[in-house]
C-alpha positions, 0 to 999 in steps of 0.5 A, spaced: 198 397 951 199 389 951 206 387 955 205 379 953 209 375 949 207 372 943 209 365 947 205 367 953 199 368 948 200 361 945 201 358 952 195 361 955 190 360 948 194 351 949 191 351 956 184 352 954 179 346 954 179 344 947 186 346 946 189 342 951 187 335 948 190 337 941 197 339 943 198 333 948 195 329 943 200 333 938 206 332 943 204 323 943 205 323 936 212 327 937 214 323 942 212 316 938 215 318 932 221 320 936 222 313 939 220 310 932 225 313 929 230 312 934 228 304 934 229 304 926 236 306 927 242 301 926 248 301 932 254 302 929 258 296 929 264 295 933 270 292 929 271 285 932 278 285 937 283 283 934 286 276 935 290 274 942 298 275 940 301 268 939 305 269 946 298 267 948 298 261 952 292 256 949 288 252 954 
């Protein structure tokens, strides 16, 4: 009877030589989309602060 995991079994078939190549080819192109994606994002802009109080001496 076969104990391993189906995940074993991927990990195991993804090592193989030709594999390899596609799967570390596959997870560049995520981490590309990823950090391209994030770079295309806008910042949320801060409001601007407030003015200073009228108290406030002005050099």
């Amino acid at each position: 009877m076969d104990n391993e995991s189906s995940l074993q079994k991927l990990l195991r078939w993804a090592k193989t030589p030709p594999q390899v190549y596609v799967v570390y080819l596959v997870a560049l192109i995520l981490v590309w989309l990823v950090s391209f994606y994030a770079g295309t994002l806008n910042p949320k802009r801060s409001q601007s602060p407030a003015p200073p109080p009228v108290s406030a001496p002005r050099n």
